[in-house]
Phi, psi and omega in degrees: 000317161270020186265145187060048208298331211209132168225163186288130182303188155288327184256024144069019146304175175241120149219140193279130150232108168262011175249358175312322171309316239229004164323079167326081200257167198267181185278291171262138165073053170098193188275333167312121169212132167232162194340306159341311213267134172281151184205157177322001199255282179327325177268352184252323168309330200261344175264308169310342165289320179299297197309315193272356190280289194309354187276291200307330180276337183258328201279289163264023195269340182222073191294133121236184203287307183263085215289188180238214202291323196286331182268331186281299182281007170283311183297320176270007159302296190294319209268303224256311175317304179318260181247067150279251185013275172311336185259336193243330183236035156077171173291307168314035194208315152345311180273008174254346193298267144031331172255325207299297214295304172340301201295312195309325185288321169320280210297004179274298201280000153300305190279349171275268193319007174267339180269027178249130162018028228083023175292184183224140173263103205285301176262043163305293197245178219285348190277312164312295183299350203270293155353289162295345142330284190268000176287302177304328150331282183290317169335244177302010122245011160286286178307329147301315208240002148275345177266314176279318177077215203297335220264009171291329173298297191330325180313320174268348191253112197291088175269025168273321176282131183308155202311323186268004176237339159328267189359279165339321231232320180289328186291326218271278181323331172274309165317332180277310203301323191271023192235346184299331190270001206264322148320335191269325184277327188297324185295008205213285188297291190329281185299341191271303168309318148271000169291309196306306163355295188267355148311271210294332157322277142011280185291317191295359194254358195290342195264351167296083189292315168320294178281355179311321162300327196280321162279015183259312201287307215295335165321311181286306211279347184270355169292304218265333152319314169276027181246303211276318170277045137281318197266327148352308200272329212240031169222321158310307175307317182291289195306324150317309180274340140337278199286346166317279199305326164308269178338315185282323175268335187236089181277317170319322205266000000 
């Protein structure tokens, strides 16, 4: 994630490249990439997909009353989505828990495995998350208007306001609404990019022998800041498709 964070200019300057990191590159056969071609995006998504298999499988393959480390964070992983879930979109929301959780343990193990050492951070960038995103999206509202049917529309028409200003109010409210996955993703590709960004900044100030403690500490202190906005971002994303799916089932409310 910091490596080669800083090289010697022409002029015997330091110049930073912190998006290098954030580089698509192919696995196999060159520099060519198509729809096809594996690429780091692909292999760190396929471990975090392996991660959230081994947590839950491992997590639960020798279930017993005094669990051990692998079961204890499976179980409290499951007791705290579980009920977000149940406290923000109610008991109708319950039979739903099984994606909403699926989706939060990716993006966690996603936004971690992005802090490791020459790792690639998947959800850095908009073409993932925006997926996910609009997965979340096309979701809870297909399913607005299939639990609601035409009256799933209520959502937008603010009926506590007064008359002459519903209208308004109604554009305003459609405007959020269709602006929601692009806010929902960006705000996730945004904060992941740029923590990492300015980590590697960072590290590039480390070869700098005069200021290197000083960039060494600020290195550590700005990790442990993205170890805490990993798991932020991946509890922002859930809970947000949380109060989605509320809409969708309670339009009315």
């Amino acid at each position: 994630m910091a490596d080669d964070a800083a090289a010697q200019g022409d002029g015997g300057g330091l110049v930073f490249h912190p998006l290098d990191q954030f580089e698509i590159k192919a696995l196999f056969g060159g520099d060519a990439i198509h729809w096809y071609t594996p690429t780091n995006v692909t292999m760190w998504m396929a471990l975090a997909v392996l991660c959230v298999i081994g947590l839950l499988v491992l997590g639960t393959s020798k279930r017993s009353i005094v669990p051990g480390r692998t079961q204890s964070v499976a179980e409290l992983a499951y007791g705290f989505v579980y009920k977000m879930v149940e406290d923000v979109t109610g008991k109708d929301g319950i039979r739903y828990f099984p994606y909403i959780f699926t989706l939060f343990l990716f993006i966690l193990f996603s936004n971690f495995l992005g802090l490791l050492p020459l790792s690639f951070t998947t959800t850095s960038h908009i073409a993932v998350t925006a997926v996910l995103a609009m997965a979340v999206f096309l979701t809870v509202t297909i399913l607005g208007f299939v639990k609601n049917g035409a009256s799933f529309l209520s959502l937008f028409w603010v009926s506590s306001a007064p008359l002459a200003l519903r209208p308004i109010l109604a554009v305003i409210e459609i405007i959020s609404y269709f602006v929601r996955p692009v806010s929902h993703s960006i705000r996730l590709a945004g904060n992941m990019m740029a923590g990492h960004a300015v980590i590697k900044v960072f590290a590039g100030f480390a070869q700098v022998l005069a200021i290197a403690p000083i960039a060494i500490i600020a290195v550590a202190a700005i990790y442990g800041l993205e170890v805490l906005v990993s798991f932020i971002q991946a509890y922002v994303f859930t809970i947000l498709t949380c109060v989605y799916l509320k809409d969708a089932l309670h339009p009315h409310h």
